[in-house]
Structures are given as C-alpha cells and as structure tokens.
KEPAVEX-785311 format. One record per atom (N, C-alpha, C): x negated, y, z negated; residue in three letters. Coordinates in steps of 0.02 Angstrom, whole numbers, padded with zeros to 5 digits, always signed. Each point is the difference from the previous one (the first is absolute). Example, Ala and Ser with C-alpha at 12.3 -4.5 7.8 and 13.67 -1.06 7.14 Angstrom:
-00660-00284-00390ALA+00045+00059+00000ALA-00045+00060+00000ALA+00018+00053+00036SER-00042+00059-00003SER+00039+00055-00037SER
This chain:
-06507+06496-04398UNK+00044-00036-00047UNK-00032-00066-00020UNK-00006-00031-00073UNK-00023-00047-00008UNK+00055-00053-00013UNK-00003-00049+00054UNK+00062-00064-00022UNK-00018-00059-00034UNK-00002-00021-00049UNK-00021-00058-00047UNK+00061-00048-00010UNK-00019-00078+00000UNK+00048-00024-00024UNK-00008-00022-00068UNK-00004+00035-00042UNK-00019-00012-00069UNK+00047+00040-00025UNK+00064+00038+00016UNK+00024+00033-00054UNK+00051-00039-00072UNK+00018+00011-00031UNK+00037-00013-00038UNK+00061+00040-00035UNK+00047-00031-00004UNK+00079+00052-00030UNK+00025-00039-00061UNK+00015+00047-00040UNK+00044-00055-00072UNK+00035-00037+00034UNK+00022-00049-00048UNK+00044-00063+00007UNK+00083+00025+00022UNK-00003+00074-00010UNK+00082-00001+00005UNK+00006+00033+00055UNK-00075+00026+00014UNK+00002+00029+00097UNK+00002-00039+00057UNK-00004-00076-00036UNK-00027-00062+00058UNK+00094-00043+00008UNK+00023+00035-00089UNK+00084-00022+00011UNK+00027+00023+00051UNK-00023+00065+00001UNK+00032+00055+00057UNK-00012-00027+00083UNK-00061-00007+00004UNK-00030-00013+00050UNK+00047-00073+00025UNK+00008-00056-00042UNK+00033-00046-00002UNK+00074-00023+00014UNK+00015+00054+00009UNK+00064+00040+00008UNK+00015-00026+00075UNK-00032+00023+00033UNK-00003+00016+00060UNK-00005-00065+00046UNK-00012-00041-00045UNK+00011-00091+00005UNK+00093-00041+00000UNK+00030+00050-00019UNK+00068-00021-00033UNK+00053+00014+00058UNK-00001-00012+00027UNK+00082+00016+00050UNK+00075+00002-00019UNK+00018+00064+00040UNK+00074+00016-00038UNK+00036-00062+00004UNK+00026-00004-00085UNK+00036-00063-00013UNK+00084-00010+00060UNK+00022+00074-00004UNK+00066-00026+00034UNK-00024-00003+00083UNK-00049+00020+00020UNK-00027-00031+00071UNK+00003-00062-00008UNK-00041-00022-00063UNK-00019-00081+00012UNK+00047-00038+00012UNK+00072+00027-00048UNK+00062-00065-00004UNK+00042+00028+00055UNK-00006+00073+00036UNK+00058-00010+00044UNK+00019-00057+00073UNK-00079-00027+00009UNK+00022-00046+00050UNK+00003-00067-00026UNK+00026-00001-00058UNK+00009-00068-00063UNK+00077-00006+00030UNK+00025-00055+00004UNK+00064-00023-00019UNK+00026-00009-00056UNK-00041+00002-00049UNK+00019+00020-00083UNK+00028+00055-00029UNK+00038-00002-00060UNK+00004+00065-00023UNK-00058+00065-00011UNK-00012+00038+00021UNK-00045+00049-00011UNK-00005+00034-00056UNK+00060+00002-00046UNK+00003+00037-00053UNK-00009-00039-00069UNK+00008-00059+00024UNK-00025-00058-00054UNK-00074-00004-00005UNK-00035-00020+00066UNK-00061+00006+00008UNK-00041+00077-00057UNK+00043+00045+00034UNK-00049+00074-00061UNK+00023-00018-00071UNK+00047+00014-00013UNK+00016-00031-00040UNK-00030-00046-00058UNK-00021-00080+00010UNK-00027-00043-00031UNK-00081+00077+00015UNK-00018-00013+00055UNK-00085+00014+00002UNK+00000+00047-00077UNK+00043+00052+00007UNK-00015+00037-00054UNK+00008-00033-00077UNK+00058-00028+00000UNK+00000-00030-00068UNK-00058-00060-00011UNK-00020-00002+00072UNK-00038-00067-00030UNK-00074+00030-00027UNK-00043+00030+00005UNK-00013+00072-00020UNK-00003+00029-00062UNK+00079-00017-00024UNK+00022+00032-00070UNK-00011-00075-00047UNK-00002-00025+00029UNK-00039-00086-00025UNK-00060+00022-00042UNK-00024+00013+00038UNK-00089+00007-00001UNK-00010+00047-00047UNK+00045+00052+00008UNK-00035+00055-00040UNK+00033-00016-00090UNK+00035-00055+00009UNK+00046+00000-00069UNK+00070+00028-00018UNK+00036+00049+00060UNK+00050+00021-00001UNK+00052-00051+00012UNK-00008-00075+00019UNK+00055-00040+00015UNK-00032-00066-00014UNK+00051-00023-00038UNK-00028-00077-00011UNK+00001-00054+00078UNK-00034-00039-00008UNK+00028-00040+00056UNK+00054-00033-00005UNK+00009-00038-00056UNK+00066-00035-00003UNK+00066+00057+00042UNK-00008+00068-00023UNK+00062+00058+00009UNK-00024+00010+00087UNK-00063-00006+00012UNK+00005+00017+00088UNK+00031-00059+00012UNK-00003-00063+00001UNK+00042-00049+00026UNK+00068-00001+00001UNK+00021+00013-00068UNK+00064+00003-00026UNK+00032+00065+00053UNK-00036+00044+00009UNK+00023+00063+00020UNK+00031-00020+00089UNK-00052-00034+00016UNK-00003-00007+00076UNK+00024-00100+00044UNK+00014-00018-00039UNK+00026-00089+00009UNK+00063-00001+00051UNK+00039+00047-00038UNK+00065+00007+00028UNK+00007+00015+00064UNK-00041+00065+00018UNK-00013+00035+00068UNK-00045-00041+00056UNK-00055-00056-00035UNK-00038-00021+00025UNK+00018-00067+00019UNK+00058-00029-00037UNK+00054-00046+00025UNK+00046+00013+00062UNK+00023+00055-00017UNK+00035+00009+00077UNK-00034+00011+00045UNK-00059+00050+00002UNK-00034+00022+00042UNK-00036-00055+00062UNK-00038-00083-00048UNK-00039-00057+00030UNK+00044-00030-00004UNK+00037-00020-00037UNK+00046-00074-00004UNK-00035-00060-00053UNK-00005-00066+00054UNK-00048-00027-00029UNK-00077+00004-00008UNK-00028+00041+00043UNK-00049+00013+00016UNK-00049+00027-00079UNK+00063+00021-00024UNK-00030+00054-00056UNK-00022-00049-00062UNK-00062+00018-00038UNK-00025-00066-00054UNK+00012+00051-00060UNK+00049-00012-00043UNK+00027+00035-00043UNK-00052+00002-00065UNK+00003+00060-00040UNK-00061-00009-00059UNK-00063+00015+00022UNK-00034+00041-00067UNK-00064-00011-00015UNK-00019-00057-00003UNK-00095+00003+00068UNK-00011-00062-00014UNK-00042-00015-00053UNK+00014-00062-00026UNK-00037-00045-00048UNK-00067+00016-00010UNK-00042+00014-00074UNK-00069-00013-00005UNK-00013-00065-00023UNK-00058-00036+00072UNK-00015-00080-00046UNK-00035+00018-00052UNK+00006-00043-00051UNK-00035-00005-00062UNK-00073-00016-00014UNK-00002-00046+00071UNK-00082-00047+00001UNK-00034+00047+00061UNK-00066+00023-00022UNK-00023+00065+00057UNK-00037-00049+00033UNK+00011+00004+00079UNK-00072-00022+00042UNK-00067+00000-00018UNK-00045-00052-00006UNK-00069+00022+00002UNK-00028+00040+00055UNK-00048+00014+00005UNK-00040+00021+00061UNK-00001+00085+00013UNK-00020+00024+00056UNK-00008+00079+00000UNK+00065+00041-00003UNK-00018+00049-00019UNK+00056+00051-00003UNK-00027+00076+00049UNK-00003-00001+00060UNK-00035+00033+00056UNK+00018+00067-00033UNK-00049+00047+00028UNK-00001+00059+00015UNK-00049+00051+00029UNK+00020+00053+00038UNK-00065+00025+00056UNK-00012+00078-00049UNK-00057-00003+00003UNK-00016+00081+00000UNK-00044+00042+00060UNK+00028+00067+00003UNK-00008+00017+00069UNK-00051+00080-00050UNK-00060+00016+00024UNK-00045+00039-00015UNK+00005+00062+00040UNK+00035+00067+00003UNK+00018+00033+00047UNK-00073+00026+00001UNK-00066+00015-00033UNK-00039+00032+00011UNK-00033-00041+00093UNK+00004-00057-00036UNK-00042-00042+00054UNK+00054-00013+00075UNK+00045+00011-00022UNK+00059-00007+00092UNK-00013+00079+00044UNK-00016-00030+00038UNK-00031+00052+00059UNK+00055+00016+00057UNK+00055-00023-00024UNK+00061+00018+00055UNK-00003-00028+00069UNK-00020-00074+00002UNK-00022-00014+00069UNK+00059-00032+00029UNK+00026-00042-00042UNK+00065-00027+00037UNK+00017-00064-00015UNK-00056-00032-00006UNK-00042-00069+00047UNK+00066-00047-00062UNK+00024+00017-00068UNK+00030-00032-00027UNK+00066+00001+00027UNK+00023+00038+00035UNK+00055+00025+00021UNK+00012-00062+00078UNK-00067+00008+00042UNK+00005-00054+00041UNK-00021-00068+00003UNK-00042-00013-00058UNK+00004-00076-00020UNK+00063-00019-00011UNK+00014+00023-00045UNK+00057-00022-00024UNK+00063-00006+00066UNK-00004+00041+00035UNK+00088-00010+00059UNK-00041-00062+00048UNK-00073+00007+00003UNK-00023-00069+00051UNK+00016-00062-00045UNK-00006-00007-00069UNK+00003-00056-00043UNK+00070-00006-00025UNK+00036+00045+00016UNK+00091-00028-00011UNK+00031+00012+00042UNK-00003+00019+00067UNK+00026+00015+00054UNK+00048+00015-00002UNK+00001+00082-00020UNK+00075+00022-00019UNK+00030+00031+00059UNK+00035+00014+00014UNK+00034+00041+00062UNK-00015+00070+00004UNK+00016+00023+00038UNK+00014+00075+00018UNK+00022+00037-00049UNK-00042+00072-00037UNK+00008+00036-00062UNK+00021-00042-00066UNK-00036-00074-00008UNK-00001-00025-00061UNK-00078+00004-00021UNK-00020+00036-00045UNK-00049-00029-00028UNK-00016+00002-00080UNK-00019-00071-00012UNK+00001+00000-00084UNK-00046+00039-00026UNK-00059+00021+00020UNK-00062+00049-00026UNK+00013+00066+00036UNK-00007+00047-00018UNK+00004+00061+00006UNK-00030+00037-00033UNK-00037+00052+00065UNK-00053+00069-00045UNK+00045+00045+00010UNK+00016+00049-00035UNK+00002+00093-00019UNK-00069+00022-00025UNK-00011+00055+00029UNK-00063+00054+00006UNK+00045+00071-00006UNK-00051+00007-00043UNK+00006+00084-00019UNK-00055+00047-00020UNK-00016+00062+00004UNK-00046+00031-00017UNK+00009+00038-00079UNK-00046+00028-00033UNK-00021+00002-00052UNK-00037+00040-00015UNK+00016+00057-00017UNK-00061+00062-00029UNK+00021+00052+00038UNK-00038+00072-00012UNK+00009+00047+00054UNK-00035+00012+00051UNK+00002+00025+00051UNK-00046+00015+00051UNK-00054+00052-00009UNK-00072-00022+00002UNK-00043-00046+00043UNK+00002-00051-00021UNK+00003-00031-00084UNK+00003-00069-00003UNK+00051-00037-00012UNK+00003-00033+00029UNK+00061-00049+00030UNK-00015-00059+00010UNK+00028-00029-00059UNK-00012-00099-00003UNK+00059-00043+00037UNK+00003-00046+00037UNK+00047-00028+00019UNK+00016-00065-00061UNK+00066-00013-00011UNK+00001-00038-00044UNK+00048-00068+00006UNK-00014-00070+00016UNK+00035-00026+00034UNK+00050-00053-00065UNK+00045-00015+00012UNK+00042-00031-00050UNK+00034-00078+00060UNK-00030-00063+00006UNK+00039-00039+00023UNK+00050-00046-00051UNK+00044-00040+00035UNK+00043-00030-00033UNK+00037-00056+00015UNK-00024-00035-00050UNK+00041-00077+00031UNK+00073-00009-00048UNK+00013-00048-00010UNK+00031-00011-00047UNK-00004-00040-00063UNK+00042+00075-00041UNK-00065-00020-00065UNK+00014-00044-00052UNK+00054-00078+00013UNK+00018-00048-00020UNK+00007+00020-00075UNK+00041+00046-00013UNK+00032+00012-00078UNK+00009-00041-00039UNK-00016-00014-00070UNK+00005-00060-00048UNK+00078+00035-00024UNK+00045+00035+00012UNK+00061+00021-00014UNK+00033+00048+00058UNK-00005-00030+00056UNK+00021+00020+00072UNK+00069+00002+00005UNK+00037+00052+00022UNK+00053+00011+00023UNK+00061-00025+00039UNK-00062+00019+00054UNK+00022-00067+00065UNK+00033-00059-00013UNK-00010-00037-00063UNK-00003-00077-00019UNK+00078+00011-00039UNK+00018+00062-00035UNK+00049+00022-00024UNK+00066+00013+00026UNK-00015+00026+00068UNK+00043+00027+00042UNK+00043-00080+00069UNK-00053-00049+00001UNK+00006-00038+00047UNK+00065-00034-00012UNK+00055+00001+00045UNK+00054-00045-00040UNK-00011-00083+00025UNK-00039-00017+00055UNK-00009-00100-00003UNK-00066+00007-00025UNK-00035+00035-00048UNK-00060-00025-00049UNK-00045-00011+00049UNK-00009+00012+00079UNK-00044-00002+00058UNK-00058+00027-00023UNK-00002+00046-00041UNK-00066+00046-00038UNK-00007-00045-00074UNK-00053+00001+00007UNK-00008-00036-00076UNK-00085+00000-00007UNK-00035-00011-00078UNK-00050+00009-00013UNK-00025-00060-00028UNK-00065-00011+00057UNK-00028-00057-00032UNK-00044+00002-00072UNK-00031-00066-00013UNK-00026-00004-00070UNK-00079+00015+00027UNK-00017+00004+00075UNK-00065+00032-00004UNK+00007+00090-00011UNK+00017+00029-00008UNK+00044+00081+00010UNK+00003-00003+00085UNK+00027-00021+00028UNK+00001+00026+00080UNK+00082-00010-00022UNK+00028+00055+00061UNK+00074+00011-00006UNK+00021-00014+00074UNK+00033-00062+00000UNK+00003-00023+00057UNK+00071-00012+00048UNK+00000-00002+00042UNK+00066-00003+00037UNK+00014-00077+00032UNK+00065-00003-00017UNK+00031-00085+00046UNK+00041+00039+00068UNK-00032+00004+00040UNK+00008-00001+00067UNK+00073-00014+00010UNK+00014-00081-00017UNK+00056-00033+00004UNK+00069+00034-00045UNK-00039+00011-00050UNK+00065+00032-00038UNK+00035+00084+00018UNK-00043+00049+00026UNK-00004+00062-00006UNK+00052-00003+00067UNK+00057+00042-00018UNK+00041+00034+00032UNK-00002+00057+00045UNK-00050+00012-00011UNK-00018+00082+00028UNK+00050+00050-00021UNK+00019-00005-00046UNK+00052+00067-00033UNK-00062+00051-00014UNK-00058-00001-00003UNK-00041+00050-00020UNK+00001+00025-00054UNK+00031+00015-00043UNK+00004+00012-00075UNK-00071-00008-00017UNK-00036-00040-00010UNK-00068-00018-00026UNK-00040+00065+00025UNK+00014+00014+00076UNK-00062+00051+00009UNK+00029+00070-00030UNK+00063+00023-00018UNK+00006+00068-00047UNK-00004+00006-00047UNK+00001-00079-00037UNK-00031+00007-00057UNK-00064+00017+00001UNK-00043-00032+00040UNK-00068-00008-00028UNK-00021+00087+00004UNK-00027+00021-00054UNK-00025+00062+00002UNK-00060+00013+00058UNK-00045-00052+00021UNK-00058+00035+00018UNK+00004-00003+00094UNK+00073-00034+00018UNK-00011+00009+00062UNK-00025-00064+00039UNK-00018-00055-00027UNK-00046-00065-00003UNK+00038-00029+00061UNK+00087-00004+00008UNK+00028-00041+00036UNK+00017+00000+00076UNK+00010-00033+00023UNK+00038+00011+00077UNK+00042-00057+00024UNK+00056+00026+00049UNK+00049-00050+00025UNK-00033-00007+00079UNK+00018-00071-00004UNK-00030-00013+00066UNK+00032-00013+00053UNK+00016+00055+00051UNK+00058+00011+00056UNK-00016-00062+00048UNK-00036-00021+00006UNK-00023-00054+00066UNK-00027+00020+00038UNK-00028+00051+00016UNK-00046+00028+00045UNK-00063-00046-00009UNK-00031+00022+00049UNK-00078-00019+00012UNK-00037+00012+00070UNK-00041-00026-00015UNK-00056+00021+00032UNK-00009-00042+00095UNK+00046-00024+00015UNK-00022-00069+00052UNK+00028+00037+00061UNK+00010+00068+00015UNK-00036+00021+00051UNK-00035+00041+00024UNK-00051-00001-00071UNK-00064+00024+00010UNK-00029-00038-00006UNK-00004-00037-00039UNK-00045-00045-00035UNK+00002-00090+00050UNK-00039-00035+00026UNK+00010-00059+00022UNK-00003-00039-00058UNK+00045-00043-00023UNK-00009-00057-00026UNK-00001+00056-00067UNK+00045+00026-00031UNK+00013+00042-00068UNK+00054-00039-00037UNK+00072-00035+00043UNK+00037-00039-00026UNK-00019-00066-00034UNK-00073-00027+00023UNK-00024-00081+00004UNK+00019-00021-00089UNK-00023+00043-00037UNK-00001-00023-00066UNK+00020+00036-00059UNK+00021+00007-00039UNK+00019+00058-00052UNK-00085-00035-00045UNK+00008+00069-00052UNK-00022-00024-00054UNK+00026-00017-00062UNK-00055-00071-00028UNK+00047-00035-00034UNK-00006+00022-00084UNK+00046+00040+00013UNK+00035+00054-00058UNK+00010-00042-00066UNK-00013+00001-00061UNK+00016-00031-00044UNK-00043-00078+00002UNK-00048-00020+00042UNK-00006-00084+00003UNK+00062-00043+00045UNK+00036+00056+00027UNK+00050-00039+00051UNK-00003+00005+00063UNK-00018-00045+00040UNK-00019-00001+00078UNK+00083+00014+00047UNK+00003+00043+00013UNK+00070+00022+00056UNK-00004-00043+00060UNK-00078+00027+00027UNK-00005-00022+00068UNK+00015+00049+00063UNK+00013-00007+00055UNK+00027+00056+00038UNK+00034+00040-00029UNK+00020+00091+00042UNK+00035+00044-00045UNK+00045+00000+00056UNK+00048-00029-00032UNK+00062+00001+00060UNK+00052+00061-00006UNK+00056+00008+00018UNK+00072+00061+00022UNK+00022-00044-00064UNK+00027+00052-00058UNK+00052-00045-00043UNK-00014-00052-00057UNK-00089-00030+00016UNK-00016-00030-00057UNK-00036+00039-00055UNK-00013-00021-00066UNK-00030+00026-00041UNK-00074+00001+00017UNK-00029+00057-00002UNK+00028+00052-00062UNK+00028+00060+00030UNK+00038+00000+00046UNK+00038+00062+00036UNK+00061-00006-00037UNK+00018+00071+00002UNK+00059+00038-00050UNK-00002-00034-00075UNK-00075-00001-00032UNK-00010-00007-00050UNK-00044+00060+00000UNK-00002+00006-00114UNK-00062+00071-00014UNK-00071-00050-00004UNK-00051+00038+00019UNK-00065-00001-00017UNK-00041+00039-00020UNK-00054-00051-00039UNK-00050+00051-00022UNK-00059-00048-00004UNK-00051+00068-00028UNK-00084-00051-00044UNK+00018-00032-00037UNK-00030-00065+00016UNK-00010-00067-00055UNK-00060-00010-00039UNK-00045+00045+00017UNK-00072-00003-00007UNK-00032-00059+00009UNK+00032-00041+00071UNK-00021-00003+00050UNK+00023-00101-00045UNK+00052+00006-00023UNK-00002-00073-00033UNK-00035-00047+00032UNK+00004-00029+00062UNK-00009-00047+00043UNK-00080+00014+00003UNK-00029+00057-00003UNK-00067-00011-00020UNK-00013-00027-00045UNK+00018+00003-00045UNK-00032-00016-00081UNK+00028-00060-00018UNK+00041-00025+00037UNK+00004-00072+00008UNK-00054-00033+00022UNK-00047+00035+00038UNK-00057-00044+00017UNK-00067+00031-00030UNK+00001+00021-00039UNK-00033+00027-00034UNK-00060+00067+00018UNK+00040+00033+00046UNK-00005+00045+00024UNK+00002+00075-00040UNK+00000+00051+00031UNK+00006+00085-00030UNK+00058+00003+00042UNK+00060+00040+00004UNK+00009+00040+00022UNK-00027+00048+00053UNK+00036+00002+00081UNK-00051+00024+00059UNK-00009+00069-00005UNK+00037+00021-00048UNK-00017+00083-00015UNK-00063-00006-00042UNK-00003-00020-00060UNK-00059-00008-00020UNK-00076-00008+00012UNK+00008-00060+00061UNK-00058-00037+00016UNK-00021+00068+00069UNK+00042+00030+00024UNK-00019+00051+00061UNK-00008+00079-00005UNK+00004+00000-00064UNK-00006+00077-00033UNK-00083+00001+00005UNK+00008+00057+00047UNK-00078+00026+00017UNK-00036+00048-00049UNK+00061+00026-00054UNK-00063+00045-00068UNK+00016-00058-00047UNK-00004-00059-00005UNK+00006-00030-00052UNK+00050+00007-00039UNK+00057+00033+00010UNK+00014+00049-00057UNK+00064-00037-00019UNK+00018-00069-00004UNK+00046-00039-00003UNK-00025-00082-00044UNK+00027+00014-00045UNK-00005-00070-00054UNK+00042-00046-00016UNK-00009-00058-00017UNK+00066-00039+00018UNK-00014-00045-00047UNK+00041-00036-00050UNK-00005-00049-00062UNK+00037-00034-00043UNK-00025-00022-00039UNK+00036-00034-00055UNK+00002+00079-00076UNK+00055+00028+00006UNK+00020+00048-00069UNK-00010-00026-00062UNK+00016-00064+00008UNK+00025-00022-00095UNK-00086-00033-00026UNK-00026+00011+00062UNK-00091-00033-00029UNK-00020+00067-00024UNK-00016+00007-00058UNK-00025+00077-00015UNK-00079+00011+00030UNK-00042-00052+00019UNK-00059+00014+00023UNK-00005-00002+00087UNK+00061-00002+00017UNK+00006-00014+00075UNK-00019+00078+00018UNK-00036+00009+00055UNK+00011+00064+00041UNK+00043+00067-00024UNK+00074-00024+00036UNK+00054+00039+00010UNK-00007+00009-00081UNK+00033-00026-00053UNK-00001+00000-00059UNK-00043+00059-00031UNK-00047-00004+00011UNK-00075+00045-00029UNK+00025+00081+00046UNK+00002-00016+00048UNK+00033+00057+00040UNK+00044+00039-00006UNK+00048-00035-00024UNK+00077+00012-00015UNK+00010+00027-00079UNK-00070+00015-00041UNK-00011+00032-00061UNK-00042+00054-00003UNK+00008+00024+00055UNK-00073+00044+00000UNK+00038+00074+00016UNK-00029+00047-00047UNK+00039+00060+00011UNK+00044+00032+00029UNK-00043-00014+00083UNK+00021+00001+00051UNK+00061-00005+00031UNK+00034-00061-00006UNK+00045-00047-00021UNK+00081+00037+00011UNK+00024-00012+00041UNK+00087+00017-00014UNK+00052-00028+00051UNK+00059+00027-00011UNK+00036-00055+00060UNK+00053+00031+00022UNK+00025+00011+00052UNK+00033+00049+00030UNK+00072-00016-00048UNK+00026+00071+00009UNK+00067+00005-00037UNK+00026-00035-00071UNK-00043-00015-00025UNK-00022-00026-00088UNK+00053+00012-00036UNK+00040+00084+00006UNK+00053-00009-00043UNK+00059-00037+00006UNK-00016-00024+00047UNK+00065-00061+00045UNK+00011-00027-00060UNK-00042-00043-00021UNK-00018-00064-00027UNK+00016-00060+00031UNK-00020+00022+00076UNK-00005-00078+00046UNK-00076-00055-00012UNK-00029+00031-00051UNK-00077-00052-00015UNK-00025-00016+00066UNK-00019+00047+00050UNK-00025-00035+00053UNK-00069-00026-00014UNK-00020-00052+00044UNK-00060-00043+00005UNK-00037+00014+00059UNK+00017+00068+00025UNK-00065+00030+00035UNK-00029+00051-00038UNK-00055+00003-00021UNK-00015+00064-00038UNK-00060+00046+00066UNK+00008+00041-00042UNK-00036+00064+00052UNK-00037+00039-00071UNK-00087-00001+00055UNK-00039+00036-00034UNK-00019+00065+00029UNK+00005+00061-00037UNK-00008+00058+00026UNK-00077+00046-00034UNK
C-alpha cells in the first residue's frame, strides 16, 4: 500500500470533512443555564443573515424581546454600530497550504503550551482522512483554527457584545463580558469554540496553575477556582498577545512543513495576499458567506 501525504479533495469534501469539527449544538447548550431553544434558534437565523434571507435590523427586532427577558440587563440591545473612521494598520490573515502539512500535530501542541488551555480545549485542530482507492491511498490532512470571519456569526448571536470584531480582522473575546450562555459556539459553523469548565491540568502537571496565558494582551496572572477565564467561551486569537510584540503566531512559527503563513491581507504584495489569489485558493464552507480570513490551499 502506498501512503502519501500529498492527497487532495474538492473544497466541498474538506466542508464535509469539517464537519466533524462542529459539536451537537443541543449538547453544547444543555449544560447552559440559558434558554436552549433561543440559542438554535438565533444560530440559525443568524446564518439567514449571511446568506441574505434576513435583514439584520429584522434578526434583532425578531429576538430583543426574548433576549430581554432571557439576560436582563446584561443584554446590549441592537445591531452593533459600524465606525465610520477605519483603523490604520494590518488587517491579519493566515493561509494554511494542505499540500505542505504533514499531519504532525506540532500546531496543535504549540499552540495548548502557548495558551494553556485545559483539559479537551484546543484552539488548533487536525482531522485526517484518506483519499483514493486502494493501493493508492493519500492521507489528507485538514487543520483548523479559527477562521476570524469578516461577517462572523458568533458576533451576531452574543447578547453582552463579549464577541466582537476587531479593526485588525481578529474576532475577539472580552473575557469580562462573556456570560458563558454559549450561543456563540452553535453559531459558529466551523466548530472553532469552547467553554471552559475549570478543569486543568495541576495534578499532573507541577506548577500548570502559576500563570494563564495572556489572552488578548491581558495578563490574568494565576488560574484560580472561579476567576476568569473559567465558565467563559474560548478560542484562537491568532495568538494576539504575540503580535503585540511583533511576533507570528506559535502555530505558525512551529509548523514543521512550513505549511502555515501569516500576514497583513489588505497589502496586496504581502505573502498571504499573493497566496490567497492563487488558484489553489479556497475557504472552508464559502457558501456561508462568513468571509473567513483563513484561506486554504489545496
């Protein structure tokens, strides 16, 4: 049998494959103290946003009422605001080269050593699958971060605006604000999110509690019982607090086939840019119309 990791599958076999990233939504909200049926609910209409079947003004209008009783004050009523005056500076985005990812992992464990997530959180994730018939048989690996949507869902569904999108494209979370109603992670189509039970690692690990990572450019400090970011959602930031120091991203910089790019989008001669036009070129679940800013070359 010949095993290669070079295979390749259309863009709508890697949807499929992608699939398998997504966890049943009414699992996610049944250990929510929230309504559960609100939660499916918005995810889907928010959804019908995207595709043009619902205005936003009418998802708000539709859901204010329910989302008033449901938070109280908690709840930040309305579509939010577009500023008028755009940030200067980068507008990030990664492209991931499936020819060149060799299914090793290594992004999968940079990344949980560089955000020290708990027990079954991790923001990078591989699926592997095979490809062709037997004798030849390509393995074909599809990882996945999160793919910071320029019209994300998540950001739709949040009722204290805890999800929101910066003016670099990273789609970022306020720790402080997020309720943990979870809603954000059934929206998000690709599976990207997780709630964080408080578990961890400190008795296996010596000295695992000493420090969180500082998520967003915000230093926590110890990971205590009860403080943030426990019984909050998380995800990839693409690694903000790196690139505050003018850093890559630790998935990036530790990818052993190279096969991971990381940049400024809106520079048309940047890297990613040149990359991100090339035949090759596509982005998981496209007919969404979530505009993600990870692209994938096949």
């Amino acid at each position: 049998m010949v095993l290669k990791a070079t295979g390749s599958l259309e863009p709508k076999d890697y949807d499929m494959l992608a699939n398998n990233f997504v966890s049943d939504a009414e699992k996610v909200l049944e250990k929510s103290p929230y309504d559960t049926k609100l939660g499916l609910n918005m995810a889907r209409d928010a959804r019908n946003v995207l595709s043009g079947k619902l205005k936003i003004e009418d998802f708000h209008t539709v859901y204010s009422a329910s989302l008033l009783k449901e938070f109280g004050d908690q709840y930040a009523s309305g579509p939010e605001k577009i500023k008028s005056k755009k940030e200067k500076g980068p507008k990030w985005g990664m492209v991931i080269d499936l020819k060149k990812c060799v299914g090793c992992d290594t992004c999968t464990v940079s990344c949980k050593a560089e955000n020290r997530t708990p027990p079954g959180m991790s923001y990078n994730v591989v699926l592997e699958t095979l490809s062709g018939d037997f004798p030849n048989i390509s393995l074909v690996n599809l990882p996945r971060p999160c793919m910071h949507c320029d019209k994300p869902p998540c950001v739709q569904v949040c009722p204290t605006r805890a999800t929101f999108k910066l003016e670099n494209g990273i789609v970022a979370i306020d720790n402080d604000r997020c309720i943990g109603c979870r809603y954000c992670m059934v929206a998000c189509p690709y599976g990207a999110r997780s709630y964080d039970f408080g578990d961890g690692y400190d008795q296996e690990m010596t000295g695992y509690n000493d420090v969180t990572s500082p998520e967003y450019g915000i230093e926590r400090g110890e990971r205590k019982k009860g403080k943030i970011p426990e019984e909050t959602v998380r995800k990839c930031s693409f690694c903000y607090h790196r690139l505050q120091r003018g850093e890559e991203p630790a998935c990036v910089e530790t990818c052993i086939g190279d096969a991971r790019y990381f940049g400024d989008m809106s520079d048309p001669n940047s890297v990613v840019s040149k990359l991100a036009a090339s035949p090759r070129a596509f982005y998981l679940k496209e007919e969404l119309g979530t505009k993600p800013r990870v692209v994938y070359l096949r």
